[in-house]
N, C-alpha and C positions, 0 to 999 in steps of 0.2 A: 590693380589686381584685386578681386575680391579676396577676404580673406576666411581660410582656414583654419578650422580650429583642430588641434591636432588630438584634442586629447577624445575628441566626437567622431574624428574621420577613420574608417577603418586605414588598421594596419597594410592590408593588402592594397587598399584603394593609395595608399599614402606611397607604397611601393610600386604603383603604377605613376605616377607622376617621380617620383625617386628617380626610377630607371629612365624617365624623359631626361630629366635634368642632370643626370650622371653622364649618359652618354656626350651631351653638349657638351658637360663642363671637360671633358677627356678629348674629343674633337677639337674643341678651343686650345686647348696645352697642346695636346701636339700641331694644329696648323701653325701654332705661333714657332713654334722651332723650326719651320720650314721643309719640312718633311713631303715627299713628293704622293701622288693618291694612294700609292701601292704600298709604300711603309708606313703614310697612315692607317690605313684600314689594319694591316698587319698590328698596329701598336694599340691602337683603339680594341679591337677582339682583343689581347691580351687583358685591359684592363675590366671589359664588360663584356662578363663573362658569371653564370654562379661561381663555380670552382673561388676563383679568383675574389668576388665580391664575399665569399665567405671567410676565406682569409683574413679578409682587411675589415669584416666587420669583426673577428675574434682579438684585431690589433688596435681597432679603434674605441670600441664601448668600453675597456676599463678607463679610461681616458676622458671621459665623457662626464659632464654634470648628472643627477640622477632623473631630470625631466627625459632626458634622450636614453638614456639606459631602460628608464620603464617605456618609451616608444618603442624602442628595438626589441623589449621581451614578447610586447604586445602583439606588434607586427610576426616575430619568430614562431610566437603560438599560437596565429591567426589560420582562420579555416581557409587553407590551401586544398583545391581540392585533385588537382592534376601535376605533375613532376614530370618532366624530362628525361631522358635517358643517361645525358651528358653528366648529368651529376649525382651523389647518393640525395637522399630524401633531408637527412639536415643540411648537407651544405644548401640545398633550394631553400629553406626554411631561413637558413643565417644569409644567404645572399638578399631572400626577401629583405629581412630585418635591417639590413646594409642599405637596401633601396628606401628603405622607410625612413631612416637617418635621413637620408641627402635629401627627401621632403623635408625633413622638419627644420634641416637646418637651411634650406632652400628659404620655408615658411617665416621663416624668424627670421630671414634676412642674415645668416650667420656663415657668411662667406668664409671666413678662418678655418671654420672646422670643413666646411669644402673641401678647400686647400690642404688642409691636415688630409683628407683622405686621399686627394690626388699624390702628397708627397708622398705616401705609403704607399700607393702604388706602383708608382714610378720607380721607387726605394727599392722594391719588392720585385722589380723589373729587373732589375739590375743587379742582383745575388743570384 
């Protein structure tokens, strides 16, 4: 794979491959529990989702070393220029910032905090 340099790539741009590799990595966790089409898709929308991505980026970046902390600021106060109805305007902005994560730590090969974000998820499902 070529490589990207995170601290050059826009935040937005970084959140458009984020949200490739979120969604995967959320398809992959639940096909492996066995799950039939209809309660995956059900379980998958639960997690990829703004609302939802906003949450878990407010429970993940203190947590975070401060390379990925200043991504996610980066990306949150990135020139977004269209919003959704589904969500308020920061949650799109912190759900951005959430997708910008799962790039960087996609980028850097840093599968753990993947996982760190899926278990929050799932955590999160489950209250």
């Amino acid at each position: 794979m070529e490589h990207v340099d995170l601290k050059e790539t826009s935040g937005v741009v970084l959140a458009y491959l984020g949200d490739a590799v979120w969604e995967l990595c959320i398809r992959k966790y639940w096909i492996s529990k066995g799950l039939n089409l209809q309660n995956l898709n059900k379980r998958v929308k639960e997690c990829v989702n703004a609302k939802r991505q906003s949450v878990l980026y407010k429970e993940i970046v203190p947590l975070l070393e401060e390379k990925y902390q200043m991504l996610g600021n980066r990306a949150k106060n990135g020139n977004i220029k269209t919003f959704p109805k589904s969500c308020s305007v920061l949650e799109y902005k912190e759900a951005t910032a959430f997708e910008a994560l799962i790039a960087g730590f996609y980028v850097d090969g840093r599968e753990d905090l993947i996982e760190l974000a899926i278990k929050k998820c799932i955590e999160g499902e489950k209250r």
